[in-house]
N, C-alpha and C positions, 0 to 999 in steps of 0.2 A: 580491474583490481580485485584481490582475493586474499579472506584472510580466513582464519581459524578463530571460531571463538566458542571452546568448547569442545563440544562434537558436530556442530555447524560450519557449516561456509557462508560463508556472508562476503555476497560479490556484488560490484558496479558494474552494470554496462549502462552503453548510450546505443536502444535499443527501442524497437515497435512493443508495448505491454503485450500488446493483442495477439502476437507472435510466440510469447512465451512458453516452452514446454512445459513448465512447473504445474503442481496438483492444483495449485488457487493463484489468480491473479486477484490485486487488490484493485478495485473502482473506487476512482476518488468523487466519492458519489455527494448528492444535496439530499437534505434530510428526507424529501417526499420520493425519492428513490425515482426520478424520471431523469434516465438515460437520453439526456442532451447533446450539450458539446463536447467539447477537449475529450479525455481518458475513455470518460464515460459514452460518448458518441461513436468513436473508436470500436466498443465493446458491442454499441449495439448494431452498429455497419455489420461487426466482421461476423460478431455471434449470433446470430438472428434474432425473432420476435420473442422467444423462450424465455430473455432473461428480461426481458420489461415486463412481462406474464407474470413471471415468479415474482418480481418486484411489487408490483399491484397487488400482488394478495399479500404480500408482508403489510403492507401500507406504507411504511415511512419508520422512520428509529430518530432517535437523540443525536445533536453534535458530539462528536467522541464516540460513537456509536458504531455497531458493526453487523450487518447480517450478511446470509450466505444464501447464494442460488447455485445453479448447474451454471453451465457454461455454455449454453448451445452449440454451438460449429467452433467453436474457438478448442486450438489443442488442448491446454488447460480443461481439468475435469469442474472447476468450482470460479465461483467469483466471486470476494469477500466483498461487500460495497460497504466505506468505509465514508462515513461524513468526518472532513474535515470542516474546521472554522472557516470563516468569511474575514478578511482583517475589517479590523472598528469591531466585532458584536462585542468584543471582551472576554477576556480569560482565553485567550486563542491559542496562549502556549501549551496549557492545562491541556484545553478540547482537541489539539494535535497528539499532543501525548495519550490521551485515552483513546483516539481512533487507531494510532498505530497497537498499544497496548492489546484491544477489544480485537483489532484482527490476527495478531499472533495467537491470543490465546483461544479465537474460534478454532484459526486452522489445528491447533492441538487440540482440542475436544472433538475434532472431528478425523483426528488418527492423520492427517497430509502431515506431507515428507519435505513438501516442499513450498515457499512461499515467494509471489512478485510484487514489490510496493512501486507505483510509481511516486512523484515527489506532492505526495497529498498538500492540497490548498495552495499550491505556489502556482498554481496558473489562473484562469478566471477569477478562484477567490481570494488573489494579490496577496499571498501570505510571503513574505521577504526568502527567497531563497536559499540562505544562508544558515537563516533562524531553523525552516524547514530539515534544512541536513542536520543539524544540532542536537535539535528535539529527537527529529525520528532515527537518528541512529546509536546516540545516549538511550534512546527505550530501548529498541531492539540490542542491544547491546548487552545490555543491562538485563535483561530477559535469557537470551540466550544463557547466560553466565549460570542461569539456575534448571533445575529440570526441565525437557523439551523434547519430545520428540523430533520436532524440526532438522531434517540435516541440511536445507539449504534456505539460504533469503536470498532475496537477489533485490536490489536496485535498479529497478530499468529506469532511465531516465531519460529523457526526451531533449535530444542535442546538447553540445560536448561541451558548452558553458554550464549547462546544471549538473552534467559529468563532474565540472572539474571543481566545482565548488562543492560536489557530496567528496569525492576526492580529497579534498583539502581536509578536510573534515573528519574523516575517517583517517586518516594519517594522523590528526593531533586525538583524537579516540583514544586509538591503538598505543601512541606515545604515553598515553596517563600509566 
């Protein structure tokens, strides 16, 4: 699915993040930036030792937080790593909202054209799937609407049940 918002496209697929050709893919990262499991495990399989290197010397960031490394081997030139909430710490809708926020407005301070989110905190850290599409696409939405370089977002999402529930969601978006 593909819409216009703006001078942007802002598109869903049900897709590998790791695959993506866009300037930044987003790592739905933990605050001490150690490339684990899910997204983040993916990232560091596919893109070598590079971006755990670069991670290590940042140290770690805030929940709602966002920093940037290269991308090692992955198509993708950049990797925003993006700490989502944990569901229970509290304020988890907030700390969603400023991880998506904090990585849009990296990738614009750093001139990218192009931007991949996967569905931050809805996997390991059991943030409701539903709630996720909600938040992060009411930001991004709401973002584009104002100045941007940005001409593309993209949603990769990981199998066609989280497809169809950002789906859903993006249809009653677009309907306001």
């Amino acid at each position: 699915m593909k819409v216009d918002i703006g001078n942007t496209v802002l598109e869903l697929l049900d897709s590998d993040i790791t695959e993506m050709d866009t300037d930044t893919i987003v790592n739905a990262a933990n605050a001490q930036l150690v490339l684990g499991g899910g997204v983040a495990g993916a990232i560091r399989q596919k893109g070598g030792p590079t971006i755990q290197q670069e991670c290590n010397k940042i140290g770690g960031t805030f929940v709602g937080g966002a920093v940037i490394t290269t991308a090692g081997k992955l198509k993708a030139k950049y990797v925003i790593h993006a700490v989502g909430p944990r569901m229970g710490e509290g304020d988890e809708d907030a700390k969603l909202k400023n991880a998506t926020l904090n990585s849009l407005k990296l990738a614009d301070k750093h001139n990218l054209k192009s931007i991949a989110f996967p569905a931050i905190s809805a996997g390991i850290f059991g943030f409701p799937i539903d709630r996720c599409a909600e938040i992060m696409l009411r930001t991004t939405i709401d973002y584009l609407k104002a100045k941007t370089g940005l001409k593309k977002v993209v949603f990769c999402l990981f199998g066609r049940d989280s497809y169809t529930v950002f789906e859903g969601q993006l249809g009653r978006e677009i309907a306001q």
